[in-house]
VOBA-1610 file (N, C-alpha, C; in pm, whole numbers, padded with zeros to 5 digits, always signed):
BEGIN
Unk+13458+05707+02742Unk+13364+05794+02673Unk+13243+05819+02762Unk+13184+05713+02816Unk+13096+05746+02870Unk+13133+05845+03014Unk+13212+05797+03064Unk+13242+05895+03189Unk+13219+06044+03148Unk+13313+06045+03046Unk+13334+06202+02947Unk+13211+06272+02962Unk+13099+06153+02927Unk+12947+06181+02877Unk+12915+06283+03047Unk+12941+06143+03131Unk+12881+06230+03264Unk+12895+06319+03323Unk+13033+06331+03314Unk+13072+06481+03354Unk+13036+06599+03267Unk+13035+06548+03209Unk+12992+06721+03094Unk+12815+06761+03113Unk+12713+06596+03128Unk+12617+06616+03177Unk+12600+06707+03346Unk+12707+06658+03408Unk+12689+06694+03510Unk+12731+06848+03599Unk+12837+06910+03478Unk+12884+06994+03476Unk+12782+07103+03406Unk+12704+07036+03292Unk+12589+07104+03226Unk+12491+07140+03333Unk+12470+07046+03424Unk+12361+07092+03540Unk+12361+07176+03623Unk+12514+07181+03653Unk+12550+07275+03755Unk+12558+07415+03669Unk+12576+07418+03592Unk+12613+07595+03528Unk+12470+07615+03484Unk+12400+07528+03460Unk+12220+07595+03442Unk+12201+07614+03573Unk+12196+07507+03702Unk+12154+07552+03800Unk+12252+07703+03913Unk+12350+07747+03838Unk+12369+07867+03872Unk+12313+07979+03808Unk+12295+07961+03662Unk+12239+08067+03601Unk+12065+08045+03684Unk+12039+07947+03668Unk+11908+07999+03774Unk+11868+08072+03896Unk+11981+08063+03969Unk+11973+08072+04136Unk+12014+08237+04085Unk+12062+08298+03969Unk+12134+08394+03953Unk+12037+08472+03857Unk+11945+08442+03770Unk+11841+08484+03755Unk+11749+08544+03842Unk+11666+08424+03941Unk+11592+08418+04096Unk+11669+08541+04135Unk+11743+08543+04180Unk+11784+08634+04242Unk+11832+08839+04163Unk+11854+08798+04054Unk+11873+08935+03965Unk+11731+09013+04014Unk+11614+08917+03949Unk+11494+08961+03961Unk+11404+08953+04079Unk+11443+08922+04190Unk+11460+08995+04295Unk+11471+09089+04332Unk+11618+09141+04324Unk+11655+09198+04322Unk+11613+09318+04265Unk+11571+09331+04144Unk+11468+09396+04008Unk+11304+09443+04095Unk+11256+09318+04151Unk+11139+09335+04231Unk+11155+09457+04313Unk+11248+09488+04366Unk+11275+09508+04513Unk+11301+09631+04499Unk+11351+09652+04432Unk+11386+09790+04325Unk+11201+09872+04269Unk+11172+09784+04244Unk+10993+09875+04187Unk+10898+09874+04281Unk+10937+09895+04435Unk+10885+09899+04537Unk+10830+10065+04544Unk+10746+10117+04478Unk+10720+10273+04429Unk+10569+10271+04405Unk+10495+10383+04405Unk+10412+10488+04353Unk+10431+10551+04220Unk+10316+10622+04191Unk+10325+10700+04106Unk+10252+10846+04158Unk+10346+10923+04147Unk+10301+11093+04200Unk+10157+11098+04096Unk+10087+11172+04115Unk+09998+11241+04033Unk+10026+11271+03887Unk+10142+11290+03863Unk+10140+11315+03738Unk+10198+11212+03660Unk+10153+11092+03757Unk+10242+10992+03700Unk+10374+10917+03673Unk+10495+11001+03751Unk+10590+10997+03801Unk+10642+10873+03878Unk+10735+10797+03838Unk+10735+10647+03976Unk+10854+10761+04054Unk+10726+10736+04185Unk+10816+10796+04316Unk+10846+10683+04403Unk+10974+10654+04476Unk+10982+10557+04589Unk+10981+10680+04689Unk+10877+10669+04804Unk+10890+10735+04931Unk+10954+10715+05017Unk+11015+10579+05029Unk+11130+10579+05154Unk+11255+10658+05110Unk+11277+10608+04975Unk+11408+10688+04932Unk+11418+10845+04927Unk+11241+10878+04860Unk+11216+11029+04913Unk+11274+11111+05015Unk+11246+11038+05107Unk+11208+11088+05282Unk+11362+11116+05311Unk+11478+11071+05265Unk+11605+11106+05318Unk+11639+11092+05445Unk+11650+10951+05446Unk+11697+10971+05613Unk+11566+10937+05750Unk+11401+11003+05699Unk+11334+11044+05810Unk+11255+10897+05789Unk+11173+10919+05973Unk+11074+10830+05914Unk+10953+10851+05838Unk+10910+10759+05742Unk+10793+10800+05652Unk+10643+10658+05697Unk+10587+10752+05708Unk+10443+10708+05745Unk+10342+10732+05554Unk+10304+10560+05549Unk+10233+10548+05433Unk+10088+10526+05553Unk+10022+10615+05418Unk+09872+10622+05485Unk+09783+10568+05372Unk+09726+10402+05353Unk+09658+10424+05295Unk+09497+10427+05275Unk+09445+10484+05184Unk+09337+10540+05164Unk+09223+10518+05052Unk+09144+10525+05056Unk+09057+10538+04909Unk+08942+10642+04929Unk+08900+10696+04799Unk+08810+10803+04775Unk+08693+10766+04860Unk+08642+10644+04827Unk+08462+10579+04867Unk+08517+10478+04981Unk+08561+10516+05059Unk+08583+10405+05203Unk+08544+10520+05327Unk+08421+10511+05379Unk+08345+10645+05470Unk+08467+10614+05600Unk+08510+10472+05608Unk+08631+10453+05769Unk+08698+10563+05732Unk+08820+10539+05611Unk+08949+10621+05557Unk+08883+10797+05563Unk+08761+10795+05476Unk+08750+10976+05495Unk+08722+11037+05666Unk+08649+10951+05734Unk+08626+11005+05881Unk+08792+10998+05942Unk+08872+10952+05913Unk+09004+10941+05970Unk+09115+11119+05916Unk+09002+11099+05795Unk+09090+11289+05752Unk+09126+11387+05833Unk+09045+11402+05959Unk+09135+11532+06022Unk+09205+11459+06150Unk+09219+11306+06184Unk+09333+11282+06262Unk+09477+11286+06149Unk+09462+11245+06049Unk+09581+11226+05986Unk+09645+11353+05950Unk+09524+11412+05922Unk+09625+11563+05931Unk+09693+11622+06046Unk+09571+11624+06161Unk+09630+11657+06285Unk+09813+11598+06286Unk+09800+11423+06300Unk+09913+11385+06311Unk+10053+11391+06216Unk+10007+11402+06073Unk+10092+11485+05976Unk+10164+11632+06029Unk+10034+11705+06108Unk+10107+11826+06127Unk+10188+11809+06273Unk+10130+11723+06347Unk+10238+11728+06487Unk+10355+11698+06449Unk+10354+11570+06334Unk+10535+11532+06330Unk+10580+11587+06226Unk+10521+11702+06162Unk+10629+11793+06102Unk+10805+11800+06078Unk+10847+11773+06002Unk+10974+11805+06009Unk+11087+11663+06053Unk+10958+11603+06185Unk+11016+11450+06167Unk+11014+11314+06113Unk+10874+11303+06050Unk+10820+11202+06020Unk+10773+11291+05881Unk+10815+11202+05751Unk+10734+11223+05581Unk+10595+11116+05577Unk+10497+11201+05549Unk+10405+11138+05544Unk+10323+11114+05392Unk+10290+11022+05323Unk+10227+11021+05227Unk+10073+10914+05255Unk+09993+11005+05129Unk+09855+10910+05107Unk+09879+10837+05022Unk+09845+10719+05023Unk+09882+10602+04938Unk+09770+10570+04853Unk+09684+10580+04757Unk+09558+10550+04678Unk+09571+10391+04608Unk+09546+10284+04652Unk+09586+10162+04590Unk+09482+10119+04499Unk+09361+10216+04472Unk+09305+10163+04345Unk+09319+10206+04229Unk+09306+10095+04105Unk+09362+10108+03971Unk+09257+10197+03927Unk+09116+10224+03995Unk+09025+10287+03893Unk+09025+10416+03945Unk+09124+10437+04064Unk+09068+10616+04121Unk+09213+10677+04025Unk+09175+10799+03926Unk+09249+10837+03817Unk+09339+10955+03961Unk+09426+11001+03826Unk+09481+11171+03933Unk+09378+11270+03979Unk+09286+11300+03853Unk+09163+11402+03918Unk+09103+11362+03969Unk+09034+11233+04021Unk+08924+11189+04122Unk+09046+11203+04245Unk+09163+11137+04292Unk+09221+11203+04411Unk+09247+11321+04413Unk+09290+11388+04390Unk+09305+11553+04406Unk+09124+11609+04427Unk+09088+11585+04355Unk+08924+11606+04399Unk+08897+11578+04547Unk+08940+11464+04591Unk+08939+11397+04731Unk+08978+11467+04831Unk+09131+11517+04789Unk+09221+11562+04877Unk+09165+11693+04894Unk+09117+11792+04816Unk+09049+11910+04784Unk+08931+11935+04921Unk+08817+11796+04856Unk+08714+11746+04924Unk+08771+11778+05123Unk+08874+11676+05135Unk+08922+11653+05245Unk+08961+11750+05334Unk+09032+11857+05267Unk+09138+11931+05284Unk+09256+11887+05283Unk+09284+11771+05255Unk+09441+11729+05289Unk+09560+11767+05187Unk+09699+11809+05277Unk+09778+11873+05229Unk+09925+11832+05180Unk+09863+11656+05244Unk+10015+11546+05229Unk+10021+11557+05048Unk+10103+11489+05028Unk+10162+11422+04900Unk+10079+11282+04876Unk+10048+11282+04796Unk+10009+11179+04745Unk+10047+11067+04631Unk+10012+10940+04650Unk+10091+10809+04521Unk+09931+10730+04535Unk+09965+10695+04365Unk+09903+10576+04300Unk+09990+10495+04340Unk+09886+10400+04377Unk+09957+10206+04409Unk+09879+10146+04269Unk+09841+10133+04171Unk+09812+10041+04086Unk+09842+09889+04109Unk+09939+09864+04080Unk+09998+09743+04077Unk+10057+09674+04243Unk+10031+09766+04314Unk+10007+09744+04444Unk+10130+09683+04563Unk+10228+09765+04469Unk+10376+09746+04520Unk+10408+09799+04630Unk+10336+09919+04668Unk+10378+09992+04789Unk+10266+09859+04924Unk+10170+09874+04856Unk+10049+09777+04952Unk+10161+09638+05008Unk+10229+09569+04866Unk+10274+09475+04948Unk+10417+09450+05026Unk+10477+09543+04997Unk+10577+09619+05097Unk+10552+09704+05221Unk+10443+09719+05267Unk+10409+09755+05371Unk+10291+09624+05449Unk+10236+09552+05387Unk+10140+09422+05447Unk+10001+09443+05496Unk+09986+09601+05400Unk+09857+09614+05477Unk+09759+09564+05351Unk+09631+09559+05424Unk+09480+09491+05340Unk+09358+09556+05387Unk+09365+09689+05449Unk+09277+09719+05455Unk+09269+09909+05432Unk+09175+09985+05408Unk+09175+10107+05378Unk+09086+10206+05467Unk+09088+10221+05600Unk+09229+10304+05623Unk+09352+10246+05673Unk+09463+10182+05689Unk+09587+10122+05699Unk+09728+10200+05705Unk+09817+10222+05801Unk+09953+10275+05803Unk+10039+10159+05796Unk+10158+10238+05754Unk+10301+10149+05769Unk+10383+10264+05794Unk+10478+10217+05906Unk+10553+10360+05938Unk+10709+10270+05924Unk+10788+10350+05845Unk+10936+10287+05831Unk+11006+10361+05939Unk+11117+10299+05943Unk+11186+10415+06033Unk+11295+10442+05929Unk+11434+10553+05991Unk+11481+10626+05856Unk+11603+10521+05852Unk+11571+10356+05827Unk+11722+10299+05777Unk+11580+10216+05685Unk+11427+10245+05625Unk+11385+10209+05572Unk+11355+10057+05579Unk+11293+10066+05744Unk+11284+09904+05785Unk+11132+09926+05849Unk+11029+09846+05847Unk+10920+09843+05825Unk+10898+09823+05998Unk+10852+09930+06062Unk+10850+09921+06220Unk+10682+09853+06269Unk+10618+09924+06149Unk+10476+09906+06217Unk+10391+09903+06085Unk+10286+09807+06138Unk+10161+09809+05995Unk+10016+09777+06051Unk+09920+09881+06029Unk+09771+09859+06086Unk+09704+09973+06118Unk+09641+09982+06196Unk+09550+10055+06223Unk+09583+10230+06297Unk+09493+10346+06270Unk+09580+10425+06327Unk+09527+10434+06457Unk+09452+10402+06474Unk+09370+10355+06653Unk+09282+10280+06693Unk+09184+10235+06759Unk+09110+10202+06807Unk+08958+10240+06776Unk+08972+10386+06752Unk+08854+10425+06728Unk+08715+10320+06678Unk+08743+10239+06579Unk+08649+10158+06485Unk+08696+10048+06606Unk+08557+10000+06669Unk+08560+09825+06700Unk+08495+09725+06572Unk+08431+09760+06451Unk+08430+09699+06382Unk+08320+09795+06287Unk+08306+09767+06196Unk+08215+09860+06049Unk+08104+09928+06065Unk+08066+10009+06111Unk+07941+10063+06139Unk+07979+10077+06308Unk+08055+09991+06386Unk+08041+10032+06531Unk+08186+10103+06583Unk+08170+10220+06612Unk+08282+10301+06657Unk+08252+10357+06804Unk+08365+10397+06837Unk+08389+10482+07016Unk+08366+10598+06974Unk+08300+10654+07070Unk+08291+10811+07092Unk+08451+10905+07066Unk+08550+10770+07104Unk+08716+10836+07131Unk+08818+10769+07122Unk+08897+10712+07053Unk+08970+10658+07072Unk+09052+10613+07200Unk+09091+10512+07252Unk+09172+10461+07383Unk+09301+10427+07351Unk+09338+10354+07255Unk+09462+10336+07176Unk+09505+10433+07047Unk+09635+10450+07077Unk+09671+10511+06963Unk+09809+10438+06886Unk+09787+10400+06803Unk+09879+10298+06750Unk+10000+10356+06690Unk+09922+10444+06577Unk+10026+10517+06466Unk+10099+10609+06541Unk+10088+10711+06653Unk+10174+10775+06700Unk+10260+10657+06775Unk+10192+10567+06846Unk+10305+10559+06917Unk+10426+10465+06828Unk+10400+10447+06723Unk+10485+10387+06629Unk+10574+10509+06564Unk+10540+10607+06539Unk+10623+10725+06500Unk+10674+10760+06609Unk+10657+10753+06752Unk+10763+10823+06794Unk+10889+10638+06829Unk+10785+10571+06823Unk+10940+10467+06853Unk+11023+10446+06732Unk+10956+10491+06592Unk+11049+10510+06505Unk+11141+10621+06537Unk+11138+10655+06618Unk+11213+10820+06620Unk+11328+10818+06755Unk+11241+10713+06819Unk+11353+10732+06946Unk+11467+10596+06982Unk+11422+10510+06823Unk+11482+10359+06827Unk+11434+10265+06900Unk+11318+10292+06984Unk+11278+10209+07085Unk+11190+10052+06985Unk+11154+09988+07068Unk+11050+09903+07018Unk+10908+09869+07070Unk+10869+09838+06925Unk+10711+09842+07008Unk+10688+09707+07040Unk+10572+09729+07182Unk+10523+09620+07191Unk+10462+09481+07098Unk+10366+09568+07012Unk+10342+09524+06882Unk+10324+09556+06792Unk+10406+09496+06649Unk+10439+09558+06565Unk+10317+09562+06423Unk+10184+09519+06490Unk+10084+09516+06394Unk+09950+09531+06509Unk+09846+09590+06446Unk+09745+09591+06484Unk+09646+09568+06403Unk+09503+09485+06411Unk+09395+09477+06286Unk+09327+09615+06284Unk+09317+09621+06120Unk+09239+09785+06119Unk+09132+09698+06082Unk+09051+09826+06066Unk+08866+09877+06035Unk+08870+09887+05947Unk+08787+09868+05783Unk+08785+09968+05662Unk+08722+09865+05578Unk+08777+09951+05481Unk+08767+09898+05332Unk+08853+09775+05248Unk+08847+09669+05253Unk+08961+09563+05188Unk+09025+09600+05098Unk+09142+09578+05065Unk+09227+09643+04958Unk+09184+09540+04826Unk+09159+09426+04895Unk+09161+09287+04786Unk+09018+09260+04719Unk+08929+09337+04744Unk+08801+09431+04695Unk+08834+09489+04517Unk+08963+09547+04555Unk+08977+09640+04408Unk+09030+09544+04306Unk+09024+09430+04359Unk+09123+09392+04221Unk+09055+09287+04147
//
């Protein structure tokens, strides 16, 4: 009897400890899956899946970060050079900037990308960035090539170059593009903390 006892105890352990490892992992799985934005109108968009194939460059940003708005007409510039090869989106990761305060922004800006709410800050931690202005450029099998800064410009908050010397984010879009690898696959940005908003 008692043996009886142990095995059934022990057999009991093992089928909970699969339904666990099988849980852990469902919701994972589940996680991994709500790796998304929300379009403007509120919409959950995933942008890698968007992009079909290309590489997609997340740019992110906030309304009141003076680094991220002085960076507005390189990102466009570089939005418009890789046209056609590279999908680019603005990423907004704060819970308090609504749809009309960005579109106001973008207006403000001129900018002509697409834009996502990060609320819950799923796209932020699928890409590893923490600061605002911040890129992550995937390449098109949706594998995370590069995360940081889009240049040099800023040596630190208030002190900037006349010009940039490094350029990070291109040269990460084109090694997303030509399969190559980069030297390094992160650089520290300048900005606004993401971990500020929350």
């Amino acid at each position: 009897m008692g043996h009886r006892c142990h095995t059934f105890r022990v057999g009991r352990l093992f089928f909970l400890t699969i339904v666990a490892v099988w849980l852990v992992s469902f919701a994972a799985a589940n996680t991994k899956a709500q790796n998304r934005g929300l379009d403007l109108a509120g919409k959950p968009v995933d942008p890698l899946k968007a992009a079909a194939g290309k590489v997609v460059v997340l740019i992110f940003v906030r309304t009141d970060c003076p680094v991220s708005n002085r960076y507005a007409p390189t990102i466009q510039r570089l939005s418009a050079e890789y046209a056609g090869k590279a999908v680019f989106w603005l990423v907004y990761p704060s819970k308090a900037e609504s749809a009309e305060s960005i579109r106001k922004h973008e207006q403000a800006y001129g900018y002509k990308l697409a834009a996502l709410r990060d609320p819950k800050h799923d796209l932020v931690k699928e890409s590893r960035v923490q600061i605002t202005p911040e890129v992550a450029v995937f390449d098109a099998s949706q594998r995370l090539v590069y995360h940081g800064r889009i240049d040099d410009l800023y040596e630190d908050i208030g002190r900037a170059r006349s010009a940039a010397t490094t350029h990070e984010l291109s040269d990460a879009i084109d090694a997303a593009l030509t399969g190559r690898a980069l030297v390094a696959s992160t650089a520290p940005a300048v900005g606004c903390y993401i971990s500020d908003l929350e």
